[in-house]
N, C-alpha and C positions, 0 to 999 in steps of 0.2 A: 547466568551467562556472563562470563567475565570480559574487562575491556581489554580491547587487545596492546601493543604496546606501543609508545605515540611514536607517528611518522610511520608507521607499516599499514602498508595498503593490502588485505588481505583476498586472495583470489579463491575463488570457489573451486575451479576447476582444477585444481591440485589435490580435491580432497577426492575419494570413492563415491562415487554415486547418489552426489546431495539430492537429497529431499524432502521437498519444501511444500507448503504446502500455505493460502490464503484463505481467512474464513472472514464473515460478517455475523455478530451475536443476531441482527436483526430483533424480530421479536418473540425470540425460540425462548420454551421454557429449558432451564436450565439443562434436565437430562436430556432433553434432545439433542441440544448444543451438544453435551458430550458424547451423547451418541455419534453422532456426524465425526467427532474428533477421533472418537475410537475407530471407525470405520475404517479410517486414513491410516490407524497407525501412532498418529500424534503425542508424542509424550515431550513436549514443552510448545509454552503459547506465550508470542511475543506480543505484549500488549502496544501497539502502536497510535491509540488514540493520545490526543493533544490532551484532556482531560477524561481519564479514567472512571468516569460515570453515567448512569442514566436516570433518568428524572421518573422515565415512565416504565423500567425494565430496571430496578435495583439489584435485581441477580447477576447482574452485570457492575455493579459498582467494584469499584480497584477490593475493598475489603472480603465481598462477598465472594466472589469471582476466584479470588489466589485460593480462599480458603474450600471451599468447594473444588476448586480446580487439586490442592495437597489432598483433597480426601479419593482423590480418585488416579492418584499417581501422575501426574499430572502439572511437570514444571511450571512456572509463572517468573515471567517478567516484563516489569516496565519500561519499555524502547520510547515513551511517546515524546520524552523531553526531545529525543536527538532526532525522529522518525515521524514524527506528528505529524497534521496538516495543518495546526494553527500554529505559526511562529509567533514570536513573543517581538522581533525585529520588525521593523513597517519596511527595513531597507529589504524584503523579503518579500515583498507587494508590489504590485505595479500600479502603473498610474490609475486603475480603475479600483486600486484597493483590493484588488484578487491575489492569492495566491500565486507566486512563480516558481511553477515546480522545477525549473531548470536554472534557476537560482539558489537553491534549495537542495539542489542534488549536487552545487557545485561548494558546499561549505565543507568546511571540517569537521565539526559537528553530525552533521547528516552521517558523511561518510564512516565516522567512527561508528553510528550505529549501524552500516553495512558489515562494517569489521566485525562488530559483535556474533553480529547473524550468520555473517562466514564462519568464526570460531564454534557457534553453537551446533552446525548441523555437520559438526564431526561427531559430535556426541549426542545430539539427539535426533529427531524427525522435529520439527519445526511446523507451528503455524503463526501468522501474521494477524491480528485481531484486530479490526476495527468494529463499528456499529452498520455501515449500508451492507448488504447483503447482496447485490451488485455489482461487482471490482468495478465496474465499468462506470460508476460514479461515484466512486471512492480513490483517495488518495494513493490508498493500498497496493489497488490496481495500475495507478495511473504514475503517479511517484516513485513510490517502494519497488514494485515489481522490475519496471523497466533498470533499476538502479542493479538487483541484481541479475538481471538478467546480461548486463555486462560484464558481470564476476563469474557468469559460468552457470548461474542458476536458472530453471525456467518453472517458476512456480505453479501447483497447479490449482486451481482453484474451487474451494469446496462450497456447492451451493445447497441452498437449504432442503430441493427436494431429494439429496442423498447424492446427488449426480456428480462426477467430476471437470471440470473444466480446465483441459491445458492450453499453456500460454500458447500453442500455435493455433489452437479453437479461439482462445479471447483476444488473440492479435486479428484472425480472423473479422468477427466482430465485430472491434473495434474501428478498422477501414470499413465495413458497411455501415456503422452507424455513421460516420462520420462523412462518406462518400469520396475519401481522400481523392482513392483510387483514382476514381470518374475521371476527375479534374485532367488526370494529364493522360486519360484516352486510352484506348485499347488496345492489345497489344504489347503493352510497355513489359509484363514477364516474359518474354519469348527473345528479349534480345540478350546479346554474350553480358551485360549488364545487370544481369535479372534482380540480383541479389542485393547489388548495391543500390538496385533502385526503390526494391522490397525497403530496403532499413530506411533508408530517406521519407520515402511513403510511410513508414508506421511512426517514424518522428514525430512526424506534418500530421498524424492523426491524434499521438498523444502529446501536442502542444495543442491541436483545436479541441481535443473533449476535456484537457484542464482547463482552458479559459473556459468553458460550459460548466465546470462542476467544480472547480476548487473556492475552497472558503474564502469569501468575501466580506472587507469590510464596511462600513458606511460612517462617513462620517456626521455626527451630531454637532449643528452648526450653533444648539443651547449652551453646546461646553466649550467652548472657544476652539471649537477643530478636532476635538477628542475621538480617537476612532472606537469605534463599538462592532461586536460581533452583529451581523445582519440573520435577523432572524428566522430569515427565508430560505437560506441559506442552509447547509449540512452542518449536523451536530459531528463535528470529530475526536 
């Protein structure tokens, strides 16, 4: 997946019929994982983790993973520096030490790895790889998605028991889990407004389930203030 060139903002919706597609390795043995991918199609897999490994699922580690993934035709690449959920910045954090995905979606960095993902699904079908198996509390979902979902993209999301999940089903969802909706009362799709109130309400849902699920730091008050990954926390 090559980078695209600096200063161009690349739109999706200019290309034929992108499609895209999110998965979570979870704790699938390897052929399964690729079964699920073949199903879809998928012939290249964006690796979006912040560290490319697993402790408890090594078939998933960056080395293992490309090469299994080349033996089965089956692109590989690493997005996690520009796409991650754990930034390497604390200006990247907020005062709770969480995650600011609207911080985060607003750098150059980020955005360039949008560019990539644009550039790639003219030439391939596309999946987005993280480890939760849930977009719904993952970065992938919550981050990533919405990011292209402004470039024209609407990913759709492949869960473990075969089933597909599109972004109008996981936007869905997303406002039940969250109960955005509720708050400002019934009714509120029925007016000439409908739409614009839709995008406002699914914002307000995915700012409330990142502050519930994006990586958080803590700080260790043994190191003079040094922050540390919190191990309660999601592995990304």
């Amino acid at each position: 997946m090559a980078h695209p060139s600096s200063g161009i903002r690349l739109s999706c919706k200019r290309m034929t019929a992108p499609c895209f597609f999110s998965i979570g390795h979870s704790t699938h043995e390897f052929a399964i994982f690729v079964k699920l991918l073949q199903s879809a199609g998928v012939t290249a897999i964006a690796d979006v983790r912040s560290h490319p490994f697993s402790r408890w699922h090594p078939q998933f580690n960056q080395k293992s993973l490309q090469a299994g993934l080349q033996s089965c035709q089956i692109v590989y690449a690493f997005l996690g520096d520009q796409l991650g959920g754990r930034p390497d910045s604390l200006e990247l954090y907020d005062a709770d030490g969480r995650v600011n995905y609207e911080r985060m979606r607003a750098t150059e960095t980020f955005n360039h790895g949008i560019d990539r993902l644009c550039l790639a699904v003219a030439q391939y079908k596309v999946a987005i790889l993280c480890s939760e198996e849930d977009p719904i509390v993952c970065h992938r979902g919550l981050m990533v998605s919405p990011a292209l979902i402004e470039r024209g993209v609407t990913p759709v999301h492949l869960r473990a028991d075969g089933t597909f999940e599109t972004t109008t089903d996981f936007e869905a969802r997303l406002l039940a889990e969250t109960k955005v909706a509720k708050c400002f009362g019934d009714g509120l799709f029925g007016t000439s407004q409908a739409e614009e109130n839709r995008r406002r309400l699914l914002a307000e849902a995915y700012r409330l389930q990142a502050r519930r699920k994006a990586f958080r730091l803590r700080v260790d008050k043994e190191s003079s203030g040094k922050s540390q990954a919190d191990k309660e926390n999601f592995r990304k």
